[in-house]
ZAMIFI-180487 format. One line per 2 residues: for each residue x negated, y negated, z negated of C-alpha. Coordinates in Angstrom, 2 decimals, padded with zeros to 5 digits. Each point is the difference from the previous one (the first is absolute). Layout:
X/Y/Z ~ ...
This chain:
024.47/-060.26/031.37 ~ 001.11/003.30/-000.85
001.06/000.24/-004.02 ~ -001.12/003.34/-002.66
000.31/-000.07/-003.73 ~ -002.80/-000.51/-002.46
-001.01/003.56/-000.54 ~ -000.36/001.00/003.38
-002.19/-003.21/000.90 ~ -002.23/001.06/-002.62
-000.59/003.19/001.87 ~ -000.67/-001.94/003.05
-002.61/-001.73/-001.47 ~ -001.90/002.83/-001.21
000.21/001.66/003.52 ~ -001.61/-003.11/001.52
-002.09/-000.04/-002.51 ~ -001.44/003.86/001.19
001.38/001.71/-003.33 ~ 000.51/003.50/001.12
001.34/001.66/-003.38 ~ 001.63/-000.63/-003.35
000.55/001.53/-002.93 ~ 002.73/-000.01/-001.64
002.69/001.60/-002.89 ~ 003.38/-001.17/001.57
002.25/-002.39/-002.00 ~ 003.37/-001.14/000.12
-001.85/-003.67/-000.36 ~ -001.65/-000.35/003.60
002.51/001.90/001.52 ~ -000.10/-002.18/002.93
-003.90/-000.24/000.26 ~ 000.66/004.05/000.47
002.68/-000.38/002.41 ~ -002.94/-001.84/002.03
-002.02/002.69/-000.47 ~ 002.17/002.51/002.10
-001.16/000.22/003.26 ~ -003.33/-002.25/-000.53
-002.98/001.20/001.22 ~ -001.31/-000.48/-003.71
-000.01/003.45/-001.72 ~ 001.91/000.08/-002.88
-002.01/002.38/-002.53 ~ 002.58/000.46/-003.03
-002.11/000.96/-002.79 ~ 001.14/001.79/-003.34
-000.76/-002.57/-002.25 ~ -000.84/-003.90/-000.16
-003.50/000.76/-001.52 ~ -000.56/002.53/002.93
001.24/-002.47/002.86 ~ -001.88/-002.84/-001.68
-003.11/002.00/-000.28 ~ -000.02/001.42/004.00
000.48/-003.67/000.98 ~ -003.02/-000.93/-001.82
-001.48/002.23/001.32 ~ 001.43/-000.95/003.73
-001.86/-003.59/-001.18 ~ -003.22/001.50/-000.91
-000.52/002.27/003.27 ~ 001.60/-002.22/002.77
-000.33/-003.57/001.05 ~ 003.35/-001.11/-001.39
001.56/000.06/-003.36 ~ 002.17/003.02/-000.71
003.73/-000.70/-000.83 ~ 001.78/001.34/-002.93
004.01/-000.50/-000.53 ~ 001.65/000.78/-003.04
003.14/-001.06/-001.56 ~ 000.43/-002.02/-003.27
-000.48/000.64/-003.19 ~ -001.18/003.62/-000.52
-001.13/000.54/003.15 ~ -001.94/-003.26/-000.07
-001.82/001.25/-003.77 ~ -001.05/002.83/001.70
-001.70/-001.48/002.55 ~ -001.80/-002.35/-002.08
-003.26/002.54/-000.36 ~ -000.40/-000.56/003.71
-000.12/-003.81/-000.39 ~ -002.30/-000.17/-002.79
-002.32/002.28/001.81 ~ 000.24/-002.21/003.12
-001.00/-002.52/-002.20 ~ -002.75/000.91/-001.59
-001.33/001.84/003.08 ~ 000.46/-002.96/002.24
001.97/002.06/002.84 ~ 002.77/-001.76/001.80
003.57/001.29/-000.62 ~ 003.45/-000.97/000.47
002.63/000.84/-002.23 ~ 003.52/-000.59/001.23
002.32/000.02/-003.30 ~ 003.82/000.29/000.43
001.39/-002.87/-002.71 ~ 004.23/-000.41/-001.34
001.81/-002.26/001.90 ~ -000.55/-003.63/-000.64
003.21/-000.70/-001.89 ~ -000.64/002.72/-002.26
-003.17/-001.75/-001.35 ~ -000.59/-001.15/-003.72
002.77/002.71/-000.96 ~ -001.84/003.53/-001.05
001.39/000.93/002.97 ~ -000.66/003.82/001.02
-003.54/000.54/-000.02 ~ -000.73/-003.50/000.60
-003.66/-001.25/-001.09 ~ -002.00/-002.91/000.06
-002.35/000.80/003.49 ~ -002.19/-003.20/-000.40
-000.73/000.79/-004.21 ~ -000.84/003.51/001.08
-002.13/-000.08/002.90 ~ -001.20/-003.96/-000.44
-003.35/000.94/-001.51 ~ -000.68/003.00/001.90
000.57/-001.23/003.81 ~ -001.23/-002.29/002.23
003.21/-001.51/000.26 ~ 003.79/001.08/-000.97
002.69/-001.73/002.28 ~ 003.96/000.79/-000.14
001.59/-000.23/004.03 ~ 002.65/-002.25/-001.59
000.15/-001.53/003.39 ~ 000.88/002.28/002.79
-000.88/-002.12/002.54 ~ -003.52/000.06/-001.20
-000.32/004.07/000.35 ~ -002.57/000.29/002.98
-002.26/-002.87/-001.63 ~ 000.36/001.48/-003.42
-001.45/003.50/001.28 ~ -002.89/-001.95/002.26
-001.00/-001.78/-002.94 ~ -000.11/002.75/-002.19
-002.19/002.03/002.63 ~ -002.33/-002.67/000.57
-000.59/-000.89/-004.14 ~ -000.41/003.83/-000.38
-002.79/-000.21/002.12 ~ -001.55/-003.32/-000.57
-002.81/-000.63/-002.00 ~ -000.01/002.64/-003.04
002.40/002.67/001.64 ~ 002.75/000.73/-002.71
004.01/000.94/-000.03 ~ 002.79/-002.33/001.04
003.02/000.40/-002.02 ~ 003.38/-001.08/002.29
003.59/000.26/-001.70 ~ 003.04/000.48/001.91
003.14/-000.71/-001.74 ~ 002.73/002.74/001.75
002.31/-002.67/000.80 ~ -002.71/-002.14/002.33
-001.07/002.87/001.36 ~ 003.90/000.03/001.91
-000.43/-003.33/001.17 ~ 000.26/-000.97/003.48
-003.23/-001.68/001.43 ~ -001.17/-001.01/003.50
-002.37/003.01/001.07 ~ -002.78/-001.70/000.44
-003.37/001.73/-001.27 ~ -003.47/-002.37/-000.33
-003.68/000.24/001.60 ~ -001.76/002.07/-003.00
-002.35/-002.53/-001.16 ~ -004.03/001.22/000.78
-001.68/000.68/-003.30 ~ -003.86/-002.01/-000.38
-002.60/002.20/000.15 ~ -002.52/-002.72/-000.83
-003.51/000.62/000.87 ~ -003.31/-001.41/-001.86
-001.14/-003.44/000.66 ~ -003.24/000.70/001.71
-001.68/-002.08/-002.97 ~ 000.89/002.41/-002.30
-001.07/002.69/001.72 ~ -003.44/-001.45/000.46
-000.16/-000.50/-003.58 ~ 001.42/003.77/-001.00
-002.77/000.91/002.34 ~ -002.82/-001.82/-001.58
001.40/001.41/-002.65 ~ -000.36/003.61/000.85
-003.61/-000.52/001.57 ~ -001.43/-001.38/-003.41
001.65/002.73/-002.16 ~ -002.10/002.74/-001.16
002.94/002.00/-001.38 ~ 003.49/-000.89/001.56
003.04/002.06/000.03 ~ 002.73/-000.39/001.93
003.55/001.26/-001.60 ~ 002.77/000.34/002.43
004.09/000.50/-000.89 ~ 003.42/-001.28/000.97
001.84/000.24/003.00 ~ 000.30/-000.78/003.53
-003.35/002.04/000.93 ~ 000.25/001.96/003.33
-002.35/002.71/001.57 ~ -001.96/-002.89/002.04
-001.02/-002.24/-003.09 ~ -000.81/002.64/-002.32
-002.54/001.18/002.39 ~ -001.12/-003.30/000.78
-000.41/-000.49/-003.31 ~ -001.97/003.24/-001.11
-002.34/-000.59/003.23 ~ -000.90/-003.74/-001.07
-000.60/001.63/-003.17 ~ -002.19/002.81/000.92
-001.86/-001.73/001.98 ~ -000.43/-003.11/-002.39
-000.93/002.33/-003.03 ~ 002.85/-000.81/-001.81
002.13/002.94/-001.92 ~ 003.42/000.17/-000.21
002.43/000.94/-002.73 ~ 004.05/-000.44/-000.11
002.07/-001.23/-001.98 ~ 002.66/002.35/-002.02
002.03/002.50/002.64 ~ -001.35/-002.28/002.63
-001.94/002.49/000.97 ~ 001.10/000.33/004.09
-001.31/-003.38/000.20 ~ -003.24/001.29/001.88
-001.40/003.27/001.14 ~ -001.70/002.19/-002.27
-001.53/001.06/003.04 ~ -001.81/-003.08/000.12
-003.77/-000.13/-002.22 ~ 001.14/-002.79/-001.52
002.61/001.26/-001.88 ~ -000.68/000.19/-003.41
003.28/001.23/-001.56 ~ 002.51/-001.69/-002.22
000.47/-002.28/-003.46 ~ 002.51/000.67/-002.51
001.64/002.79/-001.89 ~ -001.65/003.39/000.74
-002.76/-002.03/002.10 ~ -004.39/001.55/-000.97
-001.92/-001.66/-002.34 ~ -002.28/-000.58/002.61
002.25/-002.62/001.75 ~ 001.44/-001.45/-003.74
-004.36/-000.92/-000.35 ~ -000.24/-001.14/003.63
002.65/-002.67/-000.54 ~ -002.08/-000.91/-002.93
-003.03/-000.14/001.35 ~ 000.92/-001.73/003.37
-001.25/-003.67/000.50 ~ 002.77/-000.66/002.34
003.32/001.40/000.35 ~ 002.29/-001.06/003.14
003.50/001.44/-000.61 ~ 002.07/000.14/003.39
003.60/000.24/-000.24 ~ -000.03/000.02/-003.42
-000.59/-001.23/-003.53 ~ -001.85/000.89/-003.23
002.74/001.27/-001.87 ~ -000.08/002.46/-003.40
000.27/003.20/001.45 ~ -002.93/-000.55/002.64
-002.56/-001.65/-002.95 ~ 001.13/002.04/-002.71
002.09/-001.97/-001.70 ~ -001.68/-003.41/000.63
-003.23/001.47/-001.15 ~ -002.36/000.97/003.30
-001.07/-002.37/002.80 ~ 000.54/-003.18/-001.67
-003.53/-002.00/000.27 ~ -000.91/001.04/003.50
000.43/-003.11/002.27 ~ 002.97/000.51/001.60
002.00/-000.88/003.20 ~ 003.66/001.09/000.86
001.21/000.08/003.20 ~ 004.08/000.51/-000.08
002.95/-002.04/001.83 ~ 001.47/-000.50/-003.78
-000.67/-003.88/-000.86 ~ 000.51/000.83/-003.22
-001.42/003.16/-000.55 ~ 002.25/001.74/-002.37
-001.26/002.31/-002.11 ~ -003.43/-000.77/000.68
-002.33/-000.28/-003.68 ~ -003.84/-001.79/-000.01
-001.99/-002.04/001.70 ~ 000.56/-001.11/003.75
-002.52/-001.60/001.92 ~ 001.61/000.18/003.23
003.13/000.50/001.29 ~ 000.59/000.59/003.72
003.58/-000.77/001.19 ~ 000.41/002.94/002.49
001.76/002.94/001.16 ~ -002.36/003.81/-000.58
000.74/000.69/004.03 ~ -001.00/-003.84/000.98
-002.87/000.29/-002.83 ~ -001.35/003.42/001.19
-000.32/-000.61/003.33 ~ -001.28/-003.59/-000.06
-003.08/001.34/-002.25 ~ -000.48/003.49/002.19
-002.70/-002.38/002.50 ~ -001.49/-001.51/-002.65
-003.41/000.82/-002.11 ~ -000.93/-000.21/-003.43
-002.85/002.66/-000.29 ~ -002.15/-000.99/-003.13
-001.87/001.56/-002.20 ~ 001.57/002.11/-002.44
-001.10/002.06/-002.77 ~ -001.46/003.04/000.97
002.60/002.91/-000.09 ~ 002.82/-002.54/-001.06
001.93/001.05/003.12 ~ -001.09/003.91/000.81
000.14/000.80/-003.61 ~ 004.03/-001.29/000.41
000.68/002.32/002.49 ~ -001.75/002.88/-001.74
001.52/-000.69/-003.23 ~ 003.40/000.45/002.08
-000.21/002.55/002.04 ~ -001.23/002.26/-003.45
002.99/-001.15/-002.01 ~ 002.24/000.80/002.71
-001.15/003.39/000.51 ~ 002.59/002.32/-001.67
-001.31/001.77/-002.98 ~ 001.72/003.17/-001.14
002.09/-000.76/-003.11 ~ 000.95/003.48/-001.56
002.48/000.76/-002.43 ~ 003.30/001.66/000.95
002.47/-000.68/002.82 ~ -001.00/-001.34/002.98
-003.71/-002.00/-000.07 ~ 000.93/-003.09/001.18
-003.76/-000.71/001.39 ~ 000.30/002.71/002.29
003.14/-000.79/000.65 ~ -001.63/-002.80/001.49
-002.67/001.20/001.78 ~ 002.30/002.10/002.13
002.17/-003.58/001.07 ~ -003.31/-001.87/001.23
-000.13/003.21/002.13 ~ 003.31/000.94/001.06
002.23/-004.10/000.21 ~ -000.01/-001.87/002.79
-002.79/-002.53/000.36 ~ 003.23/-003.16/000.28
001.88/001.77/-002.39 ~ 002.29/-002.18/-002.55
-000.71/000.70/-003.52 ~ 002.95/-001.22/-002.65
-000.21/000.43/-003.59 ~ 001.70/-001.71/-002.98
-001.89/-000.51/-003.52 ~ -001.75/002.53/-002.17
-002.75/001.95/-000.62 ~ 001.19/002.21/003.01
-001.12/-002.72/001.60 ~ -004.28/-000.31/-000.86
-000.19/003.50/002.37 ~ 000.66/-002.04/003.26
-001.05/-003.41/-000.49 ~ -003.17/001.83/-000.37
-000.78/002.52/002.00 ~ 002.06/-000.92/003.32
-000.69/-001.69/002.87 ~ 001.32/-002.96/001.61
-001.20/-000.79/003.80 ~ 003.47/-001.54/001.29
001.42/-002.90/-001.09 ~ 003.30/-000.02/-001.30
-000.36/003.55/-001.81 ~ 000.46/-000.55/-003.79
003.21/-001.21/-001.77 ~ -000.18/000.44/-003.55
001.25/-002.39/-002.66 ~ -002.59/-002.17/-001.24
001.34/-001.24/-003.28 ~ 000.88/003.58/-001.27
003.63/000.69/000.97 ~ 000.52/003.33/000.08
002.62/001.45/002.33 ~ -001.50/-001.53/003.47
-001.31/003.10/001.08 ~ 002.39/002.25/001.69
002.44/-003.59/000.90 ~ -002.94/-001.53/001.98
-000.94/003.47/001.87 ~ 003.79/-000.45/001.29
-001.14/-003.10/001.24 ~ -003.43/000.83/001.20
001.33/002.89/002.13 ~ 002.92/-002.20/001.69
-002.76/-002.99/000.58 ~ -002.39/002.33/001.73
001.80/003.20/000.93 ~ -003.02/000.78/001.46
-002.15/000.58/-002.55 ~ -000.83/002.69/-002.81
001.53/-001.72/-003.20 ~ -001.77/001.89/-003.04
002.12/-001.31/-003.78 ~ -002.29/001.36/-003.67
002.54/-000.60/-002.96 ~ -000.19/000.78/-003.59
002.79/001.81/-001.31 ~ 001.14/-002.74/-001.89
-000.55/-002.39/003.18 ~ 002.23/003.03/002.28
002.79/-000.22/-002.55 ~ 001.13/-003.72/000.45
000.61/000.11/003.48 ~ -000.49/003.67/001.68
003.95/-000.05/000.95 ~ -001.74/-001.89/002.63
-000.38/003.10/001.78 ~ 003.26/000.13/001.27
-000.31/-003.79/001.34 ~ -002.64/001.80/002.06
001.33/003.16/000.99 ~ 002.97/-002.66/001.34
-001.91/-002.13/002.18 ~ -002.40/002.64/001.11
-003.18/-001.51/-001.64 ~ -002.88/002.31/-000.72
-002.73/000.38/-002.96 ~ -001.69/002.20/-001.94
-000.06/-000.41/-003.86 ~ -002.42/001.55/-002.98
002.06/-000.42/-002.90 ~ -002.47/000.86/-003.00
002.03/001.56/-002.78 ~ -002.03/-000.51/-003.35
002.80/-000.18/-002.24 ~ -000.43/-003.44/-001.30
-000.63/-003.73/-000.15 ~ -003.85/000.43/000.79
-000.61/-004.01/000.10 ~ 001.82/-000.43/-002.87
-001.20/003.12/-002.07 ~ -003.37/-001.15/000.95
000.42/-002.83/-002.05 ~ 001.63/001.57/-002.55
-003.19/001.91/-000.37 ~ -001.67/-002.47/000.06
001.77/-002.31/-002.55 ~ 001.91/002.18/-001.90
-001.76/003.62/000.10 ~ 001.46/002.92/-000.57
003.31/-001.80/-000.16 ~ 001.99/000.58/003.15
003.34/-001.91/000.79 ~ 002.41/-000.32/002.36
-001.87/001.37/002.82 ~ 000.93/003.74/000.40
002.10/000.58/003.02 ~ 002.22/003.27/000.94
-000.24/000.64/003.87 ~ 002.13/001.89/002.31
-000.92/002.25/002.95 ~ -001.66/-002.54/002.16
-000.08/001.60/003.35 ~ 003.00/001.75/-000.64
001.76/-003.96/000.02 ~ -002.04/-000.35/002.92
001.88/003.14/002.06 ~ 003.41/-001.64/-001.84
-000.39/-002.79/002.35 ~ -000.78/001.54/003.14
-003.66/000.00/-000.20 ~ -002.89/001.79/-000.93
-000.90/001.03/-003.31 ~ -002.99/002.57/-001.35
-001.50/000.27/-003.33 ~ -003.83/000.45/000.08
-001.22/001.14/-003.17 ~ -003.51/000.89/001.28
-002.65/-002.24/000.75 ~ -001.03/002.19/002.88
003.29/000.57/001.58 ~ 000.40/-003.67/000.53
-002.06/-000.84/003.55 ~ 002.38/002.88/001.51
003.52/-001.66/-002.12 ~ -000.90/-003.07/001.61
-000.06/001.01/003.33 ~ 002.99/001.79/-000.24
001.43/-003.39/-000.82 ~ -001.51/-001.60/002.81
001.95/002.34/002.78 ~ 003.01/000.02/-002.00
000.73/-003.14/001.71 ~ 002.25/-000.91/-003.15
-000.37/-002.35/-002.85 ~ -001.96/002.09/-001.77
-001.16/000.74/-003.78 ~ -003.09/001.47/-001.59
000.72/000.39/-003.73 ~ -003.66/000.44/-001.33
000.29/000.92/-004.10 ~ -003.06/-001.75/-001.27
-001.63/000.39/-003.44 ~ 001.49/-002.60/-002.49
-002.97/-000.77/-002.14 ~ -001.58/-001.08/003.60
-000.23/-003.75/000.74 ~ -001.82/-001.06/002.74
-002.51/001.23/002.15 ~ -003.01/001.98/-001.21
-003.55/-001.60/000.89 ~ -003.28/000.41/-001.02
-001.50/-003.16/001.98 ~ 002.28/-003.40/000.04
C-alpha cells in the first residue's frame, strides 16, 4: 500500500467523489491540502475573499448535483465565510466548508487566530467535525458529502488542524457512499391522490433542491392535466417551467396578491420539496387552515409552521415521476385553476415604471426577449431583486441561484460559479448597488478563470429595502442608508471587462447587446430613480 499525507488524501476523496472545482482564499493553514491541489484535475478557483468563495460554492451546491466546496483558513478567513454557511442553512443547499485550524498543541492557548470551530458553526451546520485523526481523512470527506446531501441538504463544516494535515497516511480513498433518494410508499400516494380528486381548490407549492429538467416537467404536466396550479416557494422559482399552464408563479416577498389569497383560499395545499416557512405564508399568517400534506425527504421537517396531515417520506425526482402516470381529475371550482394562470401571466407582464434613470420594467421586457431560454439568473438580496423574480422566465432547471434568506453579496460570487458549472450557458447576474459593493472584486476571480456573465447593477443611491421601511416606520426620517458610488462600468474596464453606463431607458436593448458580443464579464450600470421601489402595476 502506497503511503500520502492527510491533506492530499482529502483531495483524493473529493476527486472520487466527482468534485470538479473549489473555491478557495489560500492559507498558510491547509498548506498541504493545497499542495494536493497542484496538478489535480480539481480546478482550484482562488477567490478574493472568504464570503466570495463561500458564496460561489453555494452556489456550485445549488446548480449541480454535488455540494460545492469552500476552503478557508482559520480565524478571519473562517468569519468571513460564515454568511455562506448561514445561507446554506437556511436555504437547505449542500455545502462543504473546509476550515484550516492551529496546530493541535497550540490549542486552549489564544493561539494566533485560533477559535472555537464547533461553538461557531455548531448551530448553523449539519455537522462540524475536526480531522484530528489523519488516518480518518478519506472517510471524513465521504461522510461529509453524503450528510450534505442526505435528507434536508445543508453545509458540512470539516476542520483540519495544519499539523494533521502533514501526516503520513496509507493512500487509500473509500467507495462514496450512494445518497437515498427514497420514493413514496405506494399507500401514500393513493391517499395524496384521493386527496387531490376530492379537492375542489388544491394548490400545489413547490421549492428546495434537487429538481432537474425531467421532474419539473413531469410535475407541471401531472398538474396541468390534473387541474391543479402551481406556485413556488421563495427563489425556487426554476423548480418548473413557466412554460408550463400550470404555473402559477411564486409565494413570498415581492410575490401578487393574487397568489398571497390563493394560498388562503386553497382547501388543500401539497408542498413538494419544501416547508411552510415565514417568508412563503407571510410571516406565519397565510395558508394555515387548508388541509395540508408535505411531501419532503426531511423527517423532521425543519422550518416547517401549521398543520400536517400527511407527510410523504420521498425524494421531489422519485416523487415527481412516480405521480406523472397517475390521475386525480376531480371537480374543482370553476376558474380555480385558469384564473391561476391568468392572474400570472398579467402580473408578470412588465409594466413601464417611469421616473428617471433607467425603467427597470422595460429593462425587463427587453431580457425575456433578448437571454437565452437556459440562461442562469444570480442575484443577491434587495429590492433590485422584485424586477426578476417577477418578470423572468425560468424553463431549465438549474437556472436561479439567489440567496434565499436575504444575504446580500451572492450575486456576482455565484455567476463565477454558474459560468464555470455550465460554461455553456448565458449566465445573466441583476444586483443592487448595495448588493454589487460587497463582493464585485469578484470580477477579477472571473476575468482569471475565464468565466462569463452579464450583470445590471442598478445604481439608486441607497438602501431601498431598508429606506422602504424607514418610510414606512419612521417617515420622513432617513438613516443610515445613503450610499456614495463610484464609476461602475468604469471598475468594470479596471478589471479587464466590460463596462458601459446606460443612462437612458431606450438605449438599454442596444447596451445589452453590446455586452452580449463583448464576450467579457460584462456590466450594465442602469441609474434608477431612488424614490422607486418595486415594480409598477396596475393589476396584481
Amino acid at each position: 500500500m502506497s503511503t500520502t499525507t492527510a491533506g492530499h488524501l482529502i483531495v483524493g476523496q473529493l476527486e472520487r467523489a466527482g468534485v470538479q472545482r473549489v473555491y478557495t482564499v489560500p492559507g498558510e493553514s491547509f498548506l498541504d491540502v493545497l499542495d494536493g491541489l497542484h496538478g489535480s484535475p480539481i480546478q482550484n478557483v482562488v477567490a478574493r475573499q472568504e464570503g466570495g468563495a463561500g458564496f460561489m460554492a453555494l452556489a456550485e451546491g445549488r446548480l449541480t448535483e454535488l455540494p460545492g466546496v469552500a476552503m478557508v483558513t482559520r480565524g478571519p478567513g473562517a468569519a468571513n465565510a460564515f454568511i455562506a454557511i448561514h445561507t446554506a442553512h437556511q436555504d437547505a443547499t449542500p455545502l462543504i466548508l473546509f476550515v484550516g485550524l492551529i496546530p493541535v498543541a497550540d490549542r486552549g492557548r489564544e493561539s494566533f487566530q485560533e477559535f472555537d470551530i464547533n461553538a461557531w458553526f455548531g448551530s448553523t451546520a449539519k455537522k462540524v467535525v475536526t480531522l484530528d485523526d489523519a488516518a480518518s481523512a478519506a472517510r471524513v470527506v465521504d461522510d461529509a458529502i453524503f450528510t450534505a446531501l442526505s435528507g434536508r441538504p445543508g453545509p458540512v463544516v470539516i476542520g483540519l488542524p495544519e499539523d494533521v494535515l502533514v501526516h503520513v497516511v496509507e493512500n487509500a480513498t473509500v467507495e462514496p457512499r450512494k445518497v437515498a433518494r427514497p420514493e413514496p410508499a405506494s399507500a401514500d400516494l393513493s391517499d395524496l391522490t384521493q386527496k387531490l380528486e376530492k379537492a375542489r381548490k388544491p394548490l400545489i407549492v413547490v421549492g428546495g433542491e434537487g429538481w432537474t429538467q425531467e421532474s419539473g416537467e413531469q410535475l407541471a404536466t401531472w398538474a396541468s392535466r390534473n387541474s391543479v396550479p402551481v406556485v413556488t416557494d421563495f427563489r425556487a422559482y426554476d423548480a418548473v417551467p413557466h412554460r408550463s399552464d400550470a404555473y402559477a408563479g411564486f409565494l413570498g416577498y415581492g410575490r401578487s396578491d393574487a397568489n398571497a389569497q390563493r394560498l388562503d383560499q386553497a382547501d388543500l395545499i401539497v408542498f413538494v420539496g419544501c416547508v411552510r416557512g415565514d417568508v412563503l405564508s407571510d410571516g406565519y399568517k397565510r395558508g394555515l387552515t387548508a388541509e395540508t400534506v408535505v411531501v419532503n425527504a426531511d423527517a423532521n421537517l425543519l422550518g416547517h409552521f401549521g398543520r400536517v396531515d400527511q407527510h410523504i417520506i420521498a425524494d421531489v425526482t422519485a416523487f415527481a415521476a412516480a405521480l406523472a402516470p397517475s390521475q386525480a381529475a376531480g371537480e374543482r371550482e370553476e376558474g380555480w385553476f385558469a384564473s391561476a394562470r391568468a392572474d400570472q401571466l398579467t402580473f408578470s407582464t412588465p409594466t413601464p415604471d417611469g421616473g428617471i434613470g433607467v425603467d427597470l420594467g422595460v429593462a425587463m421586457e427587453v431580457l425575456k426577449k433578448e437571454m437565452a431560454d437556459d440562461a442562469v439568473l444570480t442575484f443577491g438580496a434587495g429590492n433590485h431583486a422584485l424586477w426578476p423574480a417577477r418578470y423572468l422566465d425560468h424553463n431549465s432547471a438549474n437556472s436561479l441561484a439567489a440567496p434565499r434568506n436575504g444575504a446580500m453579496g451572492m450575486g456576482i460570487p455565484a455567476a463565477v460559479a454558474a459560468s464555470l458549472a455550465y460554461p455553456g450557458r448565458q449566465v445573466i447576474s441583476v444586483a443592487g448597488d448595495g448588493c454589487f459593493m460587497m463582493n464585485g472584486q469578484e470580477i477579477a476571480t472571473a476575468m482569471g478563470y475565464g468565466a462569463k456573465f452579464i450583470v445590471l447593477v442598478v445604481d439608486n443611491g441607497i438602501f431601498a429595502t431598508i429606506r422602504e421601511h424607514q418610510e414606512a416606520h419612521y417617515p420622513d426620517r432617513p438613516s443610515g442608508t445613503h450610499m456614495t458610488n463610484p464609476d461602475f462600468a468604469a471598475l468594470a474596464r479596471s478589471y479587464g471587462g466590460y463596462g458601459e453606463r446606460v443612462d437612458r431607458t431606450e438605449d438599454f436593448a442596444a447596451a445589452f447587446r453590446r455586452a452580449v458580443d463583448s464576450g467579457l464579464p460584462a456590466l450594465l450600470h442602469l441609474p434608477q430613480d431612488p424614490t422607486t421601489r418595486s415594480p409598477k402595476t396596475s393589476t396584481n
